[in-house]
C-alpha positions in Angstrom: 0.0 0.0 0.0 1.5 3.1 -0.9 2.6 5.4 1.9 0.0 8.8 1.0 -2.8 6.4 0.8 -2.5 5.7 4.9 -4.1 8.9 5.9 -7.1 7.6 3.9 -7.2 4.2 5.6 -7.2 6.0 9.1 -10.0 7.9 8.3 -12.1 5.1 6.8 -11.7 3.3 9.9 -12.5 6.5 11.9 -15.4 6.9 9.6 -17.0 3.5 9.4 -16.7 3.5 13.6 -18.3 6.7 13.9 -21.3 4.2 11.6 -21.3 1.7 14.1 -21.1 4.0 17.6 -24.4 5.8 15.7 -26.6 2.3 15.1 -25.5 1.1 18.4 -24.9 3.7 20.9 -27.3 5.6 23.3 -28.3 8.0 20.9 -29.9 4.8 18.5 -32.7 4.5 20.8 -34.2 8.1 20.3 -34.0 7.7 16.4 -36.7 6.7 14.1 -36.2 4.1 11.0 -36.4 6.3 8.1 -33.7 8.8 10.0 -31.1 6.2 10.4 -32.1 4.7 7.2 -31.2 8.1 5.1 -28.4 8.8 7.5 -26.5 5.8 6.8 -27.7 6.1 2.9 -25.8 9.7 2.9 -22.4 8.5 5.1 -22.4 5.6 2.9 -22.4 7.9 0.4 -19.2 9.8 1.8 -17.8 6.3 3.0 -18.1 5.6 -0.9 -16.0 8.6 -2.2 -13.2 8.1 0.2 -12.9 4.1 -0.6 -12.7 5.5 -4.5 -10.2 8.2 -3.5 -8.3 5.0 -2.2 -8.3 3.2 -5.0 -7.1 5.8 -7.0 -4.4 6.6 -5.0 -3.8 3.3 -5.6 -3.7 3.1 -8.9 -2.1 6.0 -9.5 1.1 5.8 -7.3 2.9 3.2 -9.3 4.6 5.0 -11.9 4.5 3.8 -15.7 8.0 2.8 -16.7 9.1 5.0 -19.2 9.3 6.2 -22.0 5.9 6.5 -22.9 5.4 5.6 -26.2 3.4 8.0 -28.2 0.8 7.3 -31.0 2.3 8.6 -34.5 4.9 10.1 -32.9 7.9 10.3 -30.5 8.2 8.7 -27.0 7.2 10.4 -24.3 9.2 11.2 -21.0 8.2 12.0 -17.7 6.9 15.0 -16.5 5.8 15.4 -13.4 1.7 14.7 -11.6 -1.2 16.5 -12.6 -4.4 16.7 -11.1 -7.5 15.6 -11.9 -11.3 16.1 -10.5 -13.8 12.8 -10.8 -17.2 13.4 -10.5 -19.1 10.0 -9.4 -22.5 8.7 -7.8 -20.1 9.3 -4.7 -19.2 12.8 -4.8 -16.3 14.7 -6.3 -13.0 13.0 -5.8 -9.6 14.5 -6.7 -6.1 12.8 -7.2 -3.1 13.2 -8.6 -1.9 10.4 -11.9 2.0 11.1 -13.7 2.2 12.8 -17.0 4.0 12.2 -19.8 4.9 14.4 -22.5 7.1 15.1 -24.9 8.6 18.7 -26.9 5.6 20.3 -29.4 3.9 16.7 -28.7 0.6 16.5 -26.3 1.4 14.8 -23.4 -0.9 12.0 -21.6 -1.7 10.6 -18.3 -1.1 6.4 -19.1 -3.5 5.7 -16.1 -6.8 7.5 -18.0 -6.8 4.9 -20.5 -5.7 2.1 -18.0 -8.9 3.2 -15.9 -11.1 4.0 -19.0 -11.8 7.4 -17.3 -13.9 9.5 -19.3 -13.2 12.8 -21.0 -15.1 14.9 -19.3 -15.1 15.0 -15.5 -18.7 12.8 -15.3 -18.3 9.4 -14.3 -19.8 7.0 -16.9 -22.2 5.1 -14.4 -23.2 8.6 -13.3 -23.9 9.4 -16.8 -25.6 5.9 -17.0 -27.9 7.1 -14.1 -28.8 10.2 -15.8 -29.1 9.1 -19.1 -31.9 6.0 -18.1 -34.0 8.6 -16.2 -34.2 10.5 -18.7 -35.4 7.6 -21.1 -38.9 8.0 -19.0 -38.7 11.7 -17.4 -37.7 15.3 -18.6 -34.2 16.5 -18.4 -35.0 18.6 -15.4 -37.4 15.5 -13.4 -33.7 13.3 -14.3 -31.7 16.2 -12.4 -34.1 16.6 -9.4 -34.6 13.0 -9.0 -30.6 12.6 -8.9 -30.3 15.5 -6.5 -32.4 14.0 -4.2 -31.3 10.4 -3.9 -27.8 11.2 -4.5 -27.3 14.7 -3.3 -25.3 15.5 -6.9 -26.6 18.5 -8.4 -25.8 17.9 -11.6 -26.4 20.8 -14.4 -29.3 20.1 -17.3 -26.6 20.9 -19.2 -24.2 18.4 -18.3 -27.1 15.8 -18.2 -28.4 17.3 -22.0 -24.1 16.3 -22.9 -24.4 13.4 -21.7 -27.1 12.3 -23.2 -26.2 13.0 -26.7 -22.7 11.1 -26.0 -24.6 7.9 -25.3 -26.8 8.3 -27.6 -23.6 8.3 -30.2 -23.0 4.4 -28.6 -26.4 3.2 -30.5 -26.4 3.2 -34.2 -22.8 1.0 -33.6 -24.1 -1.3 -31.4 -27.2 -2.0 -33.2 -25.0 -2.4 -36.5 -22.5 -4.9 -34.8 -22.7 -8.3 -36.6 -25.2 -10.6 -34.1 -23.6 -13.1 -31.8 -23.0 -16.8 -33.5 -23.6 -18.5 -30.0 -27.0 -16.4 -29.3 -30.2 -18.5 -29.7 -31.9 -18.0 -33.0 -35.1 -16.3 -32.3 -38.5 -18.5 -32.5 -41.0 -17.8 -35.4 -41.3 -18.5 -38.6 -42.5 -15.5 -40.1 -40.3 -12.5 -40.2 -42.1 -9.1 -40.0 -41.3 -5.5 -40.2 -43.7 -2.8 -39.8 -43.2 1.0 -40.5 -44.9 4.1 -39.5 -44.5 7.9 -39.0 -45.5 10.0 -36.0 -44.5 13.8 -35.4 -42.2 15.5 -32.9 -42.6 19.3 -31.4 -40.1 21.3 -32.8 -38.6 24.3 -31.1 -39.2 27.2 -33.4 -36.1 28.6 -34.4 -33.8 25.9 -33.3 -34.7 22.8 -35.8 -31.3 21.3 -37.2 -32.9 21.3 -41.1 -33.2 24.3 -43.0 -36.5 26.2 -43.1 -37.6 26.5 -46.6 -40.2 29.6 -47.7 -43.7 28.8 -47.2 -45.8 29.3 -50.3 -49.2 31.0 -50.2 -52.2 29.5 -48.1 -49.5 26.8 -46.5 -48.8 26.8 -42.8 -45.8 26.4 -41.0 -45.8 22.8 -39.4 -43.9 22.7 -35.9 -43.9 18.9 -36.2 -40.8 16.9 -38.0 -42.1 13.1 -38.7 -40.0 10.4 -36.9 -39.7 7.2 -38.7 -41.1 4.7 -36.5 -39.5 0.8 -37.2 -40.2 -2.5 -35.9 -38.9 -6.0 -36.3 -40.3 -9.1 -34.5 -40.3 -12.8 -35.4 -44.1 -14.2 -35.1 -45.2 -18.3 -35.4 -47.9 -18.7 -37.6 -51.5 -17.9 -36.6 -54.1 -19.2 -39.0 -57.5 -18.0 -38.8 -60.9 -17.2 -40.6 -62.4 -14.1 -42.0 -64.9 -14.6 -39.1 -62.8 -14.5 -36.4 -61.4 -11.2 -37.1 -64.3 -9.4 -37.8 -65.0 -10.5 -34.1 -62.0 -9.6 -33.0 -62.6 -6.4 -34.7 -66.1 -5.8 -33.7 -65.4 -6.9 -30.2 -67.7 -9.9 -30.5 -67.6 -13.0 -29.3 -65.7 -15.9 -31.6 -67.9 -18.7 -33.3 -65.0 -21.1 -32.3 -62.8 -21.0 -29.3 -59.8 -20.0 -30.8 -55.8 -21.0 -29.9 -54.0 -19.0 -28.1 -52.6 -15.7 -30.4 -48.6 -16.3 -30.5 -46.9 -12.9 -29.5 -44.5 -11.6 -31.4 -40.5 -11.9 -30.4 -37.2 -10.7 -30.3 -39.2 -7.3 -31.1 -37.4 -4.5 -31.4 -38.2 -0.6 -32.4 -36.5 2.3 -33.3 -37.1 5.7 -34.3 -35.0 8.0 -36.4 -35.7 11.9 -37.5 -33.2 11.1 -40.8 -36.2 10.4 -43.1 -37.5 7.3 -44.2 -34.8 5.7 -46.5 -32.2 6.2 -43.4 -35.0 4.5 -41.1 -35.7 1.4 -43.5 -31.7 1.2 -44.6 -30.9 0.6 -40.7 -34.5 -2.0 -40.4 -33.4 -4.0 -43.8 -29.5 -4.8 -42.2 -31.5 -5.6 -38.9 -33.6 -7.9 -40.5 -31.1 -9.5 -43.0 -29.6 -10.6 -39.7 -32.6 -12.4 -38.6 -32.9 -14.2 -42.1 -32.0 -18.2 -41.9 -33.7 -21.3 -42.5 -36.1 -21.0 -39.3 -37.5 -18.0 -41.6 -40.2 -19.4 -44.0 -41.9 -16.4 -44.6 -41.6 -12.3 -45.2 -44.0 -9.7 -44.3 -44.0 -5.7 -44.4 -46.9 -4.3 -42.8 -47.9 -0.8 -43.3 -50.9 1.5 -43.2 -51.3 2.6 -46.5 -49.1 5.9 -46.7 -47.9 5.9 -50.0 -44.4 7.1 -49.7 -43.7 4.7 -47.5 -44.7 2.1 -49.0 -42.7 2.7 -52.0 -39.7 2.6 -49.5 -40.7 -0.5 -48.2 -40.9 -1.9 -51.7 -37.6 -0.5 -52.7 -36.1 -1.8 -49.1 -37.8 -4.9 -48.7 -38.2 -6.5 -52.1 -38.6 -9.9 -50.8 -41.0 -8.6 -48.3 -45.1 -9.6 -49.3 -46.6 -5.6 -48.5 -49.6 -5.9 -46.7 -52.3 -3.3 -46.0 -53.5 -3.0 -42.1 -56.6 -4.2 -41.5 -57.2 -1.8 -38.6 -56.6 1.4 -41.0 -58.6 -0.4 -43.8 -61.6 -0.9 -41.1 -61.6 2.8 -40.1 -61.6 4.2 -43.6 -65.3 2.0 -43.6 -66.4 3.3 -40.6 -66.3 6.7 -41.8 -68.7 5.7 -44.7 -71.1 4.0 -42.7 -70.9 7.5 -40.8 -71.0 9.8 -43.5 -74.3 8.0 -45.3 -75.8 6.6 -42.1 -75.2 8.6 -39.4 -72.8 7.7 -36.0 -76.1 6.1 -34.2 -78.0 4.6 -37.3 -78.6 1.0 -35.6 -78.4 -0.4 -39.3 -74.8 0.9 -39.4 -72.9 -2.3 -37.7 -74.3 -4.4 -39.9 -73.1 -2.5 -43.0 -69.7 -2.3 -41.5 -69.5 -6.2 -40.8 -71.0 -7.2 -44.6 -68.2 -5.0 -46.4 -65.4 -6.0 -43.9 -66.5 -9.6 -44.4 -65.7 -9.7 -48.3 -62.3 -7.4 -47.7 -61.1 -10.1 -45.1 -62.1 -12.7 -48.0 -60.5 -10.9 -50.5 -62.8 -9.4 -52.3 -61.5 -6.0 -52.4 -63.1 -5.3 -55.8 -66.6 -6.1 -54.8 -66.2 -3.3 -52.0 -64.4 -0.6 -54.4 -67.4 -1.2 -56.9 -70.0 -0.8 -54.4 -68.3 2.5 -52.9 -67.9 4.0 -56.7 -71.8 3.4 -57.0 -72.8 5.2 -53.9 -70.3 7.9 -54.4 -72.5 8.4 -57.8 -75.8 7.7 -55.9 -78.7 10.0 -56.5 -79.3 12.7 -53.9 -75.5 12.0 -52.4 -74.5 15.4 -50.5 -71.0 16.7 -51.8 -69.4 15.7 -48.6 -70.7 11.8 -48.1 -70.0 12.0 -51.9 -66.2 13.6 -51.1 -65.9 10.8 -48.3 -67.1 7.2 -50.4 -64.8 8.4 -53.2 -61.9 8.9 -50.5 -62.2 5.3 -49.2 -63.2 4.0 -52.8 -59.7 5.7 -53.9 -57.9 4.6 -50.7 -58.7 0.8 -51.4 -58.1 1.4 -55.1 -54.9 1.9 -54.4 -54.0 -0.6 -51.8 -55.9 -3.7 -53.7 -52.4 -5.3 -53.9 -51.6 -5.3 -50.7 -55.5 -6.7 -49.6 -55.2 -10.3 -50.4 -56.4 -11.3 -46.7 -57.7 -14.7 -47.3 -54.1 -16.0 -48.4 -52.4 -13.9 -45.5 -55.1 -15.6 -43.0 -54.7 -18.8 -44.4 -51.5 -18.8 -43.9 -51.4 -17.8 -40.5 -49.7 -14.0 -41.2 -49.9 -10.8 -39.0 -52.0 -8.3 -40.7 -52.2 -5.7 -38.2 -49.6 -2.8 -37.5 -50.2 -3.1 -33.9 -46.4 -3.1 -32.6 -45.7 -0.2 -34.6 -47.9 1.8 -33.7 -48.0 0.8 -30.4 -44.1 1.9 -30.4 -45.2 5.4 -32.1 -47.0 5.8 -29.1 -44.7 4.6 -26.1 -41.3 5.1 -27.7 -41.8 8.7 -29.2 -45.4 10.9 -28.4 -45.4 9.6 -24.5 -42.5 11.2 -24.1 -41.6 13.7 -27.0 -45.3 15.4 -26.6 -45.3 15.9 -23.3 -46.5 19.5 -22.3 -44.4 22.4 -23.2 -41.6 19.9 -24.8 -40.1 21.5 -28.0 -37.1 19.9 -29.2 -34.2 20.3 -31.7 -33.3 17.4 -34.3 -30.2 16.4 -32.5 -31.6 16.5 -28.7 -34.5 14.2 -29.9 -32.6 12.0 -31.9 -30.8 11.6 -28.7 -33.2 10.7 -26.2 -35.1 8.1 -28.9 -32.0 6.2 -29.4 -32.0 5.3 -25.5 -35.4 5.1 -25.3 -35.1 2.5 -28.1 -32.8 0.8 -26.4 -34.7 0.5 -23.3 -37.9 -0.2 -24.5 -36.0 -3.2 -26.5 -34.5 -4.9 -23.4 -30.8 -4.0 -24.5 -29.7 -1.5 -21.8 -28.0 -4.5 -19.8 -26.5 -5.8 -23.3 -23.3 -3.7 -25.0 -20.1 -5.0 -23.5 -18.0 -1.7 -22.9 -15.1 -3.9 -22.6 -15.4 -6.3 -25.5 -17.0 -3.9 -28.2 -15.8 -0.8 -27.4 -19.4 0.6 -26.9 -20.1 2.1 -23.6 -23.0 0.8 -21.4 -26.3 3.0 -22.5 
């Protein structure tokens, strides 16, 4: 043990029997539980910072032999010690490590990369701390809630840095090749989904340029995130019947098997537009592909853009319309002609959603195209049948529900847009949130990374990649 580290010992012993005269001594009896609970939680605390200041002193008192050897360019000598201030869960703790350096050369301490100590002053598991709260929880809950369990005021600032450092870790850990040794996920059908959902821009602070509005246009204060999802599902046959009663909430015919859940799911969100989004899902998925994979599916809800970019993407991929979207556009027919409390409307809806689950798609279209034309049609039931009559138009290739059912395939985008709701507007349209490009990117990659179960995953030491 080196000889300036003893002063440190003696008051670690000091300390921890000041602990023990304070759970067992007189004044233990007048104490209630939560008071020696969060007293011992805060000298623990202390006790914490000076064991680290001991192990740093440690480290640090061995001297490196030199010369150091200096990357590109000439070997280092040695200089003297130079200070340096670590900021951990513990507290602020200061020691001294050697320096090297070395005429019109930058010098180095050898101990910061034998340590992995971070550039900046923040430890990473502090950083780790502040970056998971705020996953779930603004910037400024993420400092409070830090202040008061750890006493650490750290600045929004520092937690905003920190944030978008992490952040930095994602796209290369998601693009590392997968483990050979890892258990192939279960499922036979492999399925990607895509959808778009908007984010609050700060006015006056969006990364992208703001182009001139032209006249009657307004100003959108919403940039789209690109919402991704890739899962593994077995297959699930059923009948047109059962999912207009799963639709209608109604009860099955049949007793039906138990739905399999999708697996190895994972989501992501990206602000980069839609051919960065489906690049990153198509290497994902390529890395699911193997001989457990009998089948391909991209589900989407009928924007057109999109699914051009799927096609172009995911070639292989059968695109398939969601039934839930398809539904709704029905629902507003039966509204628009009927009325929202005509008790003949059900029915209507069932009859046409019957023959699209069968597959006849072009019965549908030519019954909406006659009623569009119907005498005595208003201009807006008129404006709304030709909408839907146009929507399935357009989407008959990708309505060919009696061969998905039959062979068992998803045909709703419920994970996706389940993750445009919990991965980006729970969190991103909260009240009074505005955000730039960068800072949201940020905070969706970790939420990404949470919500897919890999916070616990990267392997700082073996990939490089710090722990998000």
């Amino acid at each position: 043990m080196p000889s300036n580290s003893e002063p440190i010992v003696q008051q670690l012993r000091h300390d921890f029997e000041v602990l023990l005269a304070y759970v067992t001594g007189p004044q233990a009896g007048m104490q209630t539980a939560y008071s020696v609970e969060l007293t011992l939680f805060r000298q623990l605390l202390a006790l914490g910072a000076t064991l680290l200041r001991l192990f740093f002193v440690t480290r640090a008192a061995e001297r490196p032999v030199a010369p150091v050897p200096a990357p590109g360019g000439p070997h280092l000598t040695y200089h003297d010690r130079r200070p340096i201030t670590y900021s951990s869960i513990f507290g602020k703790v200061r020691f001294e490590r050697h320096y090297f350096a070395a005429p019109g050369h930058p010098g180095c301490c050898p101990l910061d990369a034998a340590l992995s100590l971070p550039e900046r002053c923040y430890s990473d598991l502090l950083r780790e701390w502040a970056a998971f709260g705020t996953t779930d929880e603004s910037y400024r809950e993420s400092q409070t809630g830090l202040a008061r369990i750890l006493g650490r005021q750290l600045s929004l600032q520092a937690i905003e840095t920190g944030v978008r450092e992490d952040a930095g870790d994602v796209t290369a850990f998601y693009a590392q090749a997968p483990d050979p040794g890892a258990p192939v996920p279960l499922g036979s059908i492999l399925v990607v989904q895509a959808d778009g959902k908007g984010v609050p821009q700060a006015q006056g602070l969006a990364d992208a340029p703001r182009e001139r509005l032209g006249k009657g246009e307004k100003r959108s204060t919403k940039q789209e995130a690109v919402v991704t999802s890739l899962s593994s599902i077995a297959p699930y046959p059923r009948t047109s019947e059962d999912v207009v009663a799963a639709l209608m909430h109604a009860e099955p015919a049949a007793e039906l098997p138990t739905r399999p859940q999708p697996v190895a799911k994972e989501v992501h969100a990206t602000l980069e537009g839609k051919a960065v989004a489906l690049t990153r899902l198509r290497a994902r998925a390529r890395q699911r592909l193997g001989p457990q994979i009998q089948a391909r599916v991209a589900l989407t809800d009928g924007a057109e853009a999109l699914q051009t970019q799927l096609q172009a993407h995911f070639p292989e991929h059968t695109l398939v319309l969601d039934i839930i979207h398809a539904s709704e556009y029905l629902w507003d027919v039966a509204n628009a002609l009927l009325g929202e409390r005509h008790p003949a409307r059900t029915a209507w809806i069932r009859t046409r959603l019957e023959q699209v689950l069968r597959g006849a798609t072009a019965t549908v279209i030519a019954e909406l195209e006659d009623l569009a034309q119907a005498p005595g049609r208003t201009e807006t039931q008129r404006k709304v049948v030709e909408k839907t009559a146009g929507y399935y138009r357009r989407n008959q290739p990708y309505m060919h529900n009696d061969h998905y059912l039959a062979r068992g395939w998803p045909i709703g985008t419920g994970v996706v847009e389940g993750a445009c709701g919990h991965l980006v507007k729970d969190w991103m349209e909260q009240a009074g949130m505005r955000w730039t490009q960068a800072g949201a990117q940020a905070v969706l990659d970790l939420r990404a990374v949470r919500l897919n179960g890999d916070s616990e995953c990267v392997k700082p030491f073996e990939t490089g990649i710090r722990s998000i």
